[in-house]
N, C-alpha and C positions, 0 to 999 in steps of 0.2 A: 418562479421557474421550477416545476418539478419533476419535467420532464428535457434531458438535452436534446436539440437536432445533432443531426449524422457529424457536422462537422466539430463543432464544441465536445460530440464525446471523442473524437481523436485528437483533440485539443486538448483534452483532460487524459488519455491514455497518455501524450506524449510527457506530460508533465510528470503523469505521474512515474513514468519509467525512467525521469532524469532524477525522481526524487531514492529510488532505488536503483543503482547504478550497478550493475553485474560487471566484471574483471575482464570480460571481454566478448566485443558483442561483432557480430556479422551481418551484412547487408543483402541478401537475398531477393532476385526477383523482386522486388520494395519489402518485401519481411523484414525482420530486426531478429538477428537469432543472439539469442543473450547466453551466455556461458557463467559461471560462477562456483567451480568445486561442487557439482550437485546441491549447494545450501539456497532455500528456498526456493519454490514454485515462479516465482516473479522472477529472478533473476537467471534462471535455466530453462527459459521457455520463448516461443517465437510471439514475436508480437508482430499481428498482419496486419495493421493499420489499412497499406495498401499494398495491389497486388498487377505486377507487371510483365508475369512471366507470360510464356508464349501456349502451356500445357500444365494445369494443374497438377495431374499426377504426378509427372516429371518434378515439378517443386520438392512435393512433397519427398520422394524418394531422394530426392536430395537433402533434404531436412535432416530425412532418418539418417543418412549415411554420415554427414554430419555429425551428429551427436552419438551415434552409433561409434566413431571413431575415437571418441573422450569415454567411452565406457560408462553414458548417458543414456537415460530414455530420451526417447522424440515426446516433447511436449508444447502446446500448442493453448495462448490464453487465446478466448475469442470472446471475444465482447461483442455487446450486442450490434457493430457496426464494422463486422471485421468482413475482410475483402479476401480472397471475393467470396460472394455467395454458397455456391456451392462447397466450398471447405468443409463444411463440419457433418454433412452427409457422406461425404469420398471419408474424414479418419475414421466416424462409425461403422464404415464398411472394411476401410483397414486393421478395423480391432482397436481402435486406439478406446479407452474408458474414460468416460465423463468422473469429474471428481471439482469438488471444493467449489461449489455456485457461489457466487458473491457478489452484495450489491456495492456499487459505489454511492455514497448517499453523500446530500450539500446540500448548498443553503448557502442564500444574501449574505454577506457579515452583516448586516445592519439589522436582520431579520431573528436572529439567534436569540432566542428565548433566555433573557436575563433571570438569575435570582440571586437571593440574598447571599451574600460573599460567608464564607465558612471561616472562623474565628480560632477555633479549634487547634487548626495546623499552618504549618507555614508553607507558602507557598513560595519558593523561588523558580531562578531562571538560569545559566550560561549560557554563552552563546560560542564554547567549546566544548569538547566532549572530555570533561574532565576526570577525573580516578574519580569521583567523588558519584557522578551520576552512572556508568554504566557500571561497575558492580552493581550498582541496588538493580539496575533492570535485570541483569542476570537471575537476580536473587531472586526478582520479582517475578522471571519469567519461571517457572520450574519446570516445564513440559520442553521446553528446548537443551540440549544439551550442552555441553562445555565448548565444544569443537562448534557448534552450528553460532553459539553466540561470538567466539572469536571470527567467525565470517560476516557474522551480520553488523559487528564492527567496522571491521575491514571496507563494508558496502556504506555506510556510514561515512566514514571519513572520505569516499570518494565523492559525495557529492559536494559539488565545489563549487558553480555559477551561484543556484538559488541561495539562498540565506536559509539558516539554521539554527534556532532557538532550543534550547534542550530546558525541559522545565521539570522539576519534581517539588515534592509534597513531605515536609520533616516531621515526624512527632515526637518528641523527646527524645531529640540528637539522633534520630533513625530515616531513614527515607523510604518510606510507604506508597508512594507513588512517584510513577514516570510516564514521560512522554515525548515525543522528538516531534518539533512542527515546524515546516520547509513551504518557505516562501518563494515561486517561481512567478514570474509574470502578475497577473492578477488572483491568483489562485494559493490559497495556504491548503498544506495537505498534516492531516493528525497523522502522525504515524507510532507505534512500537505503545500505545497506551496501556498500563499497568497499572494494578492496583495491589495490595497487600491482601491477600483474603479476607483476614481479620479485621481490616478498615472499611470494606465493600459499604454501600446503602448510607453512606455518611455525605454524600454529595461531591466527592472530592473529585470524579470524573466528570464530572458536571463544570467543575469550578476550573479544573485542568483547563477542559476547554474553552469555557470564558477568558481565562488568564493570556491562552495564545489570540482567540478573537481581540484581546486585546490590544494586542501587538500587533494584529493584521490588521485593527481598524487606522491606530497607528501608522502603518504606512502604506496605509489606502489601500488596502486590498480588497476586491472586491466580493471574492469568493471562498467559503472553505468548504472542503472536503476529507472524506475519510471511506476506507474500505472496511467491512465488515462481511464474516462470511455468513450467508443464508439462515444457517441452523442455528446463529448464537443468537436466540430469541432477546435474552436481556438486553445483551447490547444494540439491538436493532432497536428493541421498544425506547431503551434510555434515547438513543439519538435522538428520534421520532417526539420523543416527547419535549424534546428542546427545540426544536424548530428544521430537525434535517428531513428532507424527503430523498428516495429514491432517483436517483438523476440515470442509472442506467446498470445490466450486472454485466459477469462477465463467468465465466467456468473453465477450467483447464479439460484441454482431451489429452491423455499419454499413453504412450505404446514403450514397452517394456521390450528389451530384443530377448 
């Protein structure tokens, strides 16, 4: 399967917005307007799955007013099956800017290209979010700042139906890699993956993700998934070369008041 129909990719949007849960979200015309302290693009942006209003523009200008009143830009994910149609020609015409393309890429778990397990480092698991694992992501991430990672915590701990595995990577008592993987329905999603700069090309983001396929084989699941944005050539080729294809992308449009 390497490419989804219309309705599995809103099957796979809706998961994946339960796997990222924003602090508070609004139901619009069938929109999902997601709120969350301005901290990330996914959890402060409309997701139009479907669309019921009576007048586009009307929506939209409600959108803005919306987010406009939390001292917000109007942001807009639209995936490649977002409703309705005409939307993403009406916010280029309102000035809204395309930004951050990104593909969703999967793959069969049975299909995920195995190889030799890496000996080197150790690989565990919790299946709470303990002191132990999100310092090191912190640490791990260094482009995100102090304040965005106490939020992306916060979004973390609110996912609460699916299941939650948190895996990292030790090498002489240090943790050099991380990864969060949420199991919803039939679908395991990769999310928050790091690596230690100085560990990179060692296979250990490879084995990461075997170690969760692991678990998803484990309780039958049948699909995994992960987002990656457009321009991060490595990490697309690495997926690509373990067995994920391109299932569908998706681009934010934002207007700035």
């Amino acid at each position: 399967m390497k490419v989804l129909n219309q309705i599995l990719v809103k099957k796979v949007q809706e998961i994946a917005n339960n796997a990222w849960p924003a602090s508070y979200s609004y139901l619009m015309d069938g929109w999902i307007l997601r709120f969350n302290k301005g901290i990330t693009y996914r959890a402060n942006s409309v997701l139009p799955l479907n669309w019921w209003g009576e007048d586009l523009y009307s929506s939209v200008v409600k959108v803005e007013k919306g987010y406009n009143q939390l001292s917000l830009p109007a942001i807009f994910m639209l995936h490649d099956n977002h409703e309705p149609e005409g939307l993403e020609s009406l916010l280029i015409d309102r000035s809204y800017k395309k930004i951050m393309p990104t593909f969703v890429m999967g793959t069969e778990t049975d299909k995920l290209l195995r190889t030799e397990n890496i000996t080197t480092f150790e690989f565990k698991y919790t299946e709470k979010r303990l002191p132990i694992w999100y310092p090191a992501l912190e640490e791990l991430s260094p482009w995100r700042t102090q304040e965005k990672m106490v939020v992306i915590g916060e979004i973390i701990d609110r996912v609460a139906i699916p299941q939650k595995r948190f895996f990292y990577v030790e090498h002489k008592q240090r943790i050099i890699g991380a990864m969060l993987a949420i199991i919803d329905n039939e679908f395991m999603g990769i999310l928050n993956l790091a690596i230690d700069q100085n560990y990179k090309r060692n296979g250990i983001a490879t084995q990461l993700v075997q170690e969760a396929a692991d678990w998803a084989i484990s309780q039958r699941i049948k699909f995994i998934y992960l987002q990656v944005e457009k321009d991060n050539i490595p990490a697309v080729k690495l997926y690509q070369k373990i067995g994920f294809n391109t299932w569908y992308s998706y681009r934010y449009y934002e207007k700035n008041f």
